[in-house]
C-alpha positions as CSV (number, residue, x, y, z in Angstrom):
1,X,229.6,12.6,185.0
2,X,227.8,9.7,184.2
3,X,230.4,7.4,182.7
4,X,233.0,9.1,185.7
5,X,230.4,8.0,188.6
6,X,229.9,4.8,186.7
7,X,233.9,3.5,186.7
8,X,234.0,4.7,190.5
9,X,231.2,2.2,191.3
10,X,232.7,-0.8,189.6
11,X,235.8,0.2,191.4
12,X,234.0,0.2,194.6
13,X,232.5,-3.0,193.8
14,X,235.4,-5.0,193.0
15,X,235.0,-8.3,191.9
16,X,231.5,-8.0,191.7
17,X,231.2,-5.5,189.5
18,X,230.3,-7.8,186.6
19,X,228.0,-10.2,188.6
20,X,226.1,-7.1,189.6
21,X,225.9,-4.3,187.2
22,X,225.6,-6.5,183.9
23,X,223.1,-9.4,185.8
24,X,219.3,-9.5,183.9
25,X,216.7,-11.0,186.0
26,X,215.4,-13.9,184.6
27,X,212.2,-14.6,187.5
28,X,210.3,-11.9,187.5
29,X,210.7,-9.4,184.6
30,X,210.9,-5.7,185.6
31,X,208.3,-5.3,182.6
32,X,205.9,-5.9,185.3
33,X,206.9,-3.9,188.0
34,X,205.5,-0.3,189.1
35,X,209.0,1.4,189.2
36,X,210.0,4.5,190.3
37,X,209.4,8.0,188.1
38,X,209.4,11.7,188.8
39,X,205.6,10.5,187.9
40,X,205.3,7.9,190.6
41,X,202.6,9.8,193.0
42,X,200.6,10.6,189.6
43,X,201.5,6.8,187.9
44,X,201.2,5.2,190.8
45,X,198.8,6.1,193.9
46,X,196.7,8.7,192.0
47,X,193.7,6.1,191.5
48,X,194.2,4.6,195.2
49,X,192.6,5.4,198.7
50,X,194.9,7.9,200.4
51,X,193.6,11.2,199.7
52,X,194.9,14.8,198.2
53,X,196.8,15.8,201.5
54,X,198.5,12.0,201.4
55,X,199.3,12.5,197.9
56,X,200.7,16.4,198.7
57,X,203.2,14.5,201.6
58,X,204.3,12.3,199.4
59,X,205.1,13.9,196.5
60,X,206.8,16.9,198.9
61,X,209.0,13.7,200.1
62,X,209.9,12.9,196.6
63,X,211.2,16.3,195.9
64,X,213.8,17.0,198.3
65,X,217.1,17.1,198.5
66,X,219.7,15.4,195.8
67,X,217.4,13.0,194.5
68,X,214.4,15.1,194.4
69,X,212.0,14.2,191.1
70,X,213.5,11.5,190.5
71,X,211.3,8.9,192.3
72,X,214.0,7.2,194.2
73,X,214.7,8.0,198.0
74,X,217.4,8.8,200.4
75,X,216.8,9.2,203.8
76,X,218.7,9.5,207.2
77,X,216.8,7.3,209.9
78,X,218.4,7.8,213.5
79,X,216.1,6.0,216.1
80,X,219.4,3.7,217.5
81,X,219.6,5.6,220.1
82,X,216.6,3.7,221.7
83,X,216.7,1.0,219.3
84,X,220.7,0.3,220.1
85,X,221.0,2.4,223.7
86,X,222.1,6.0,223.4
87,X,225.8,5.2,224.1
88,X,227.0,2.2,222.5
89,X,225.4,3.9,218.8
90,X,226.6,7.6,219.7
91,X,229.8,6.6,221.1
92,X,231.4,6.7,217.7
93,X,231.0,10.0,217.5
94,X,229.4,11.8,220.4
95,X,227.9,15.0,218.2
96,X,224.6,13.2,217.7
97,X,223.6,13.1,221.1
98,X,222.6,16.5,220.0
99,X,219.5,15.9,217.6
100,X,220.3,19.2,215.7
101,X,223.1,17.6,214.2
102,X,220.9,14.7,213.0
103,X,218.8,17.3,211.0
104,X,222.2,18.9,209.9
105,X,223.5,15.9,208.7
106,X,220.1,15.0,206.7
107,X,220.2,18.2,205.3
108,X,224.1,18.5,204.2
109,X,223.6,15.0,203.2
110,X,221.4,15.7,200.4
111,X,218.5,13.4,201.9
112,X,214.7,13.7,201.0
113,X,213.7,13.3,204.4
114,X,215.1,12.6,208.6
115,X,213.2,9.8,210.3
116,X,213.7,9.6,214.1
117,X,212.3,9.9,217.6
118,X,210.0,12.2,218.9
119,X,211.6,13.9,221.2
120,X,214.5,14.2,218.3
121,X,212.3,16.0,216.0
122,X,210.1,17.8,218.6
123,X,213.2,19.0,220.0
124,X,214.1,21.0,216.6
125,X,210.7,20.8,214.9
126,X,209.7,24.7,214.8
127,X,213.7,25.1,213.2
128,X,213.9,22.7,210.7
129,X,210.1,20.8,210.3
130,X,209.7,23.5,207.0
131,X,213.4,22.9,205.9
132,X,213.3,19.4,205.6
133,X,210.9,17.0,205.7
134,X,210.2,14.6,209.2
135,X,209.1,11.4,209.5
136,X,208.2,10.8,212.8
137,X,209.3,7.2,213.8
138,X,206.3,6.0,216.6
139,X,207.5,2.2,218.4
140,X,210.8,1.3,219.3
141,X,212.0,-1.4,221.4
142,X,214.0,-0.6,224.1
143,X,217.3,-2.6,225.6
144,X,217.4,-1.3,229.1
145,X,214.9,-3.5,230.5
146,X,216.1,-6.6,232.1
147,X,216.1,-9.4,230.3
148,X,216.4,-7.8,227.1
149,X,212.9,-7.9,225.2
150,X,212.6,-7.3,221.9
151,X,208.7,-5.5,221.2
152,X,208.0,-2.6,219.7
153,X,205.7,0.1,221.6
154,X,204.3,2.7,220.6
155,X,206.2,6.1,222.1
156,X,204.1,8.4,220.6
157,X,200.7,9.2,219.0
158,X,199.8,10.2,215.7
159,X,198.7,13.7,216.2
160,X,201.9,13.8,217.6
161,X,203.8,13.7,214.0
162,X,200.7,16.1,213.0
163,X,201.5,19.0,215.3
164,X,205.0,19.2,214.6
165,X,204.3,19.1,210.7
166,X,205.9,15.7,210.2
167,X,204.7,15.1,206.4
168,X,205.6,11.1,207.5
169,X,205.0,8.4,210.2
170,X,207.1,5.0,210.5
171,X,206.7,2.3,212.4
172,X,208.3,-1.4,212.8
173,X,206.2,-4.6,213.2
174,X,208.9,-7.6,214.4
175,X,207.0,-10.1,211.8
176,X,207.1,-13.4,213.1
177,X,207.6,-12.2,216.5
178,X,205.3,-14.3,219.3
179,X,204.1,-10.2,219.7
180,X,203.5,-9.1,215.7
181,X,199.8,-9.8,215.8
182,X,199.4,-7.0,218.1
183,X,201.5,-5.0,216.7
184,X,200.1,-4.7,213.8
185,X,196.9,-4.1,215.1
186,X,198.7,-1.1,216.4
187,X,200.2,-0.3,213.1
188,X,197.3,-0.7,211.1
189,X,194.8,1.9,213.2
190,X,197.9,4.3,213.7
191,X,198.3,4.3,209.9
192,X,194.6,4.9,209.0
193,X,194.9,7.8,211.6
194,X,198.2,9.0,209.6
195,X,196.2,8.5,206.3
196,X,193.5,10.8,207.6
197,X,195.8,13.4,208.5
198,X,197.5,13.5,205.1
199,X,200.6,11.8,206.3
200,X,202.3,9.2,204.2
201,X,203.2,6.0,206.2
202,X,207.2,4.0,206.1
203,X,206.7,0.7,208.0
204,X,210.3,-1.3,209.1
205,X,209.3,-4.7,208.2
206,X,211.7,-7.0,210.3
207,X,211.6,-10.5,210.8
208,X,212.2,-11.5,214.0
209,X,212.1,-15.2,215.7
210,X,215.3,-17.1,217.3
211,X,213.7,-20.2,215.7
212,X,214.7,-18.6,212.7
213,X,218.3,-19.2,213.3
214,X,219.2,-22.6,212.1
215,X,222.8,-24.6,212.1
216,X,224.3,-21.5,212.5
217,X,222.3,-19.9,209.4
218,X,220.1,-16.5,210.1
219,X,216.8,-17.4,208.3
220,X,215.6,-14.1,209.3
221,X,217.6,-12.3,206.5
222,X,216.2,-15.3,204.0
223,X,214.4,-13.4,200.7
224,X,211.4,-15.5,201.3
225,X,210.9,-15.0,204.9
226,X,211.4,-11.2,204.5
227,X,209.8,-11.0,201.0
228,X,206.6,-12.2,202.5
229,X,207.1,-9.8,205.7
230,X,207.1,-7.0,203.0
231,X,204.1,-8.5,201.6
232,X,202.1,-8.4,205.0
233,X,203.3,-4.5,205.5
234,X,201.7,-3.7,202.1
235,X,198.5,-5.1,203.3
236,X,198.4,-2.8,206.3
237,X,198.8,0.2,203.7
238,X,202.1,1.3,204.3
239,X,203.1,3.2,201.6
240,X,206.8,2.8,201.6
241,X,208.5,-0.4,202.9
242,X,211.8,-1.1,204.5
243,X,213.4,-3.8,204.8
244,X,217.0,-5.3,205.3
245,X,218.4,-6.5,201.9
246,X,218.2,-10.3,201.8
247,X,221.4,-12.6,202.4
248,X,220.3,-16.0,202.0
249,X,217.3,-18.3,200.4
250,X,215.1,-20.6,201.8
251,X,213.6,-19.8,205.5
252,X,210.8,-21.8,204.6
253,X,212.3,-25.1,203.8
254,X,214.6,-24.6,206.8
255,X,212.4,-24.4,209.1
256,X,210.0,-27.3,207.5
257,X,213.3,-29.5,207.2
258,X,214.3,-28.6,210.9
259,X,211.8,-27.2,213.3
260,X,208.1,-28.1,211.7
261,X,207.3,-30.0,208.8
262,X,203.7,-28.4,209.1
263,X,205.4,-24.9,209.1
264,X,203.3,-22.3,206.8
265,X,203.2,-24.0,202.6
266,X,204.8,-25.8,200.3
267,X,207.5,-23.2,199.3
268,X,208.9,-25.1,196.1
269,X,207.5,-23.2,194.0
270,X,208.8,-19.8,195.0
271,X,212.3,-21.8,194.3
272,X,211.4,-23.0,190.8
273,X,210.0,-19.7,189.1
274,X,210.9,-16.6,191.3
275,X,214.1,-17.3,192.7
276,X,217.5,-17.6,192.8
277,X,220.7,-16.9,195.0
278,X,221.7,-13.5,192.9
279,X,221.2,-10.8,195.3
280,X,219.8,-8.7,192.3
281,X,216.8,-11.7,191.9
282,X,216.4,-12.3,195.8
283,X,215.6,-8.5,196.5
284,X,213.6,-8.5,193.2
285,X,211.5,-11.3,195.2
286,X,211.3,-8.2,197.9
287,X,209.9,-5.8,194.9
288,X,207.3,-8.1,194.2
289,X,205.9,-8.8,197.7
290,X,205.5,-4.9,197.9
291,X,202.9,-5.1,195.4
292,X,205.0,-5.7,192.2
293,X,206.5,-1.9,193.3
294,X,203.4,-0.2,194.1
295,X,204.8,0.1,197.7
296,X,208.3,1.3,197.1
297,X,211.5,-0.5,198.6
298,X,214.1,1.1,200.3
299,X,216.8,-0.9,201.9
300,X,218.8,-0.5,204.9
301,X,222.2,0.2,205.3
302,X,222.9,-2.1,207.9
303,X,225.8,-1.8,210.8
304,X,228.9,0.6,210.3
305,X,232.1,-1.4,209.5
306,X,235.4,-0.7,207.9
307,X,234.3,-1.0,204.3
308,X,231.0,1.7,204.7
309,X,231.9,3.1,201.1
310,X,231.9,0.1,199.6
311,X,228.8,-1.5,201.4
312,X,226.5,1.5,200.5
313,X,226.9,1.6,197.1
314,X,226.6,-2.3,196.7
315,X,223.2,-2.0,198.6
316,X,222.0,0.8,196.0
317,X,223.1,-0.6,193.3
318,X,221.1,-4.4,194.3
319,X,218.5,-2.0,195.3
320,X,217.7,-0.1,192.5
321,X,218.5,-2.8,189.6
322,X,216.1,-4.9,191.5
323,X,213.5,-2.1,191.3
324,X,213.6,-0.4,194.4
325,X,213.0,2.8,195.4
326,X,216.2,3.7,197.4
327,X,218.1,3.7,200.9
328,X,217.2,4.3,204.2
329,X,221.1,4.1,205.8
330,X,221.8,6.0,209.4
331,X,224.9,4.0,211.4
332,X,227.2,3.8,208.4
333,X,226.7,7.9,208.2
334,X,226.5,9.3,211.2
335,X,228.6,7.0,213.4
336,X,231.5,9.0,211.1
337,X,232.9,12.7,211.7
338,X,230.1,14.9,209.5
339,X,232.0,15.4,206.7
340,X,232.4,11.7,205.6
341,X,228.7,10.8,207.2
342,X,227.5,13.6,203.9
343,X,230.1,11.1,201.7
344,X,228.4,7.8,202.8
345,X,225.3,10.1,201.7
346,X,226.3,11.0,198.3
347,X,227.3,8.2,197.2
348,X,224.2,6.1,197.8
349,X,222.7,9.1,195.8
350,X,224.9,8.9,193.4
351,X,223.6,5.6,192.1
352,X,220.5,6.4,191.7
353,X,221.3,9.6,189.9
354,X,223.4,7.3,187.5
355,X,221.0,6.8,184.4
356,X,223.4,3.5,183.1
357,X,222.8,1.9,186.4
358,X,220.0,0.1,184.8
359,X,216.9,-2.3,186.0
360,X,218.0,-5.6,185.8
């Protein structure tokens, strides 16, 4: 099964195969990282702050669906339909307007938990809240105002996610965002509150700033720029961090060559020692901002396109080598009839199940 799953993935991947399933990482050696185990709660966040009922949450998390004991996550997040407006993310396919089918998806799909709205989840919560496990998504920002503003708000409160037995909150922070400092202000006393209620917190760690966007190049994808986002969601205790996968290097130069010479450091040496332009070592950089692994990684799976299939399992396979903890994917599966949304599903899961997928 192995070897089988194996060859299918370096078919899938193409001409990359080589580049990505043989690379060794050379910057930061996975001897140091906290990587993920069917021990990980115990390894891991035993000796920390968050209490039993944290700990209980988590390891529940860890133990569902395809992946479950393995340490390594899969889960379905579905918040576009505020995110990305209702119609243009559900006109794909039209089923998911009904949030039943998001749970029903989640749950063929094999995931270890559903992350969406509230009025999603509370719609099905006293069906489904003991079948699978929630994780109650709390800001969103919202593209129906005029001009389009990109914030994040809170849409609903922490007891919230408590009362309809949601064993997990998430939130975004738009990092680097004129509005992040009060966001996470928000964040960070919303998380304490999830904390005390024995919920395990996911923050989306986006960076967001149109300053970022230089000669035609999205700095906001850089692996420094969003390394150091993941690096700033660790510190508000989130215990799982997502984030896109990394497409270029060096935000920081750019925008100290282009925009402000007094912009943040000196980033030289994050060029010399911990980087370089393989996708394997620029989301290893990611890893380590999340506490060398402490705070788990999980990817996202990024817009639905012609080559899903392919994109998926090149996103788990970066992912996992690099030392993180999984994928959080949602247009590329459910913007697809059911049947082939579950595919999109398995596949990432397979990966991860795949024991000569190795660290790099």
């Amino acid at each position: 099964m192995a070897e089988a799953t194996l060859t299918r993935t370096a078919d899938l991947l193409g001409d990359e195969a080589e580049e990505l399933l043989e690379h060794e990482c050379d910057t930061i050696p996975k001897e140091d990282l906290h990587l993920p185990g069917g021990d990980f709660v115990d390894r891991v966040w035993y000796d920390s702050d968050r209490n039993p009922r944290v700990l209980r949450s988590m390891q529940e998390i860890f133990d569902n669906g395809r992946l479950g004991g393995t340490g390594y996550l899969s889960i379905l997040p579905v918040d576009q339909g505020i995110e990305h407006s209702a119609g243009t993310s559900f006109a794909p396919n039209p089923i998911y307007f009904e949030p039943e089918n998001i749970v029903k998806l989640a749950l063929e799909g094999g995931c270890n938990a559903v992350a969406s709205t509230y009025g999603v989840l509370g719609s099905v919560a006293r069906k489904y809240a003991h079948k699978i496990p929630f994780i109650l998504k709390l800001n969103h920002s919202e593209l129906l105002s005029y001009p389009n503003r990109y914030d994040q708000v809170p849409y609903a409160q922490i007891e919230d996610a408590h009362e309809m037995g949601c064993l997990g909150v998430g939130a975004t922070v738009y990092w680097g965002s004129e509005e992040s400092n009060r966001q996470l202000q928000e964040i960070s006393k919303m998380f304490a509150h999830a904390h005390e209620l024995g919920m395990t917190t996911v923050l989306w760690c986006y960076v967001r700033n149109k300053e970022f966007v230089i000669d035609g190049t999205n700095y906001e994808a850089s692996s420094d720029l969003t390394a150091q986002a993941n690096h700033l969601g660790s510190t508000l205790e989130a215990d799982i961090i997502k984030a896109k996968q990394p497409t270029v290097n060096g935000g920081y130069q750019a925008v100290r060559e282009h925009k402000d010479s007094g912009y943040a450091k000196d980033p030289s040496g994050i060029y010399e020692n911990l980087l370089t332009d393989h996708p394997i070592d620029m989301t290893r950089y990611q890893v380590a901002n999340c506490y060398m692994g402490r705070c788990g990684l999980i990817n996202s799976g990024g817009s639905s396109g012609e080559n899903d299939l392919q994109q998926v399992v090149r996103t788990a396979v970066i992912n996992k080598r690099a030392g993180g903890m999984g994928l959080i994917t949602g247009r590329k599966a459910f913007q697809k009839p059911m049947t082939d949304g579950v595919e999109i599903l398995n596949a990432i899961q397979d990966v991860y199940l795949n024991d000569d997928i190795t660290i790099a």
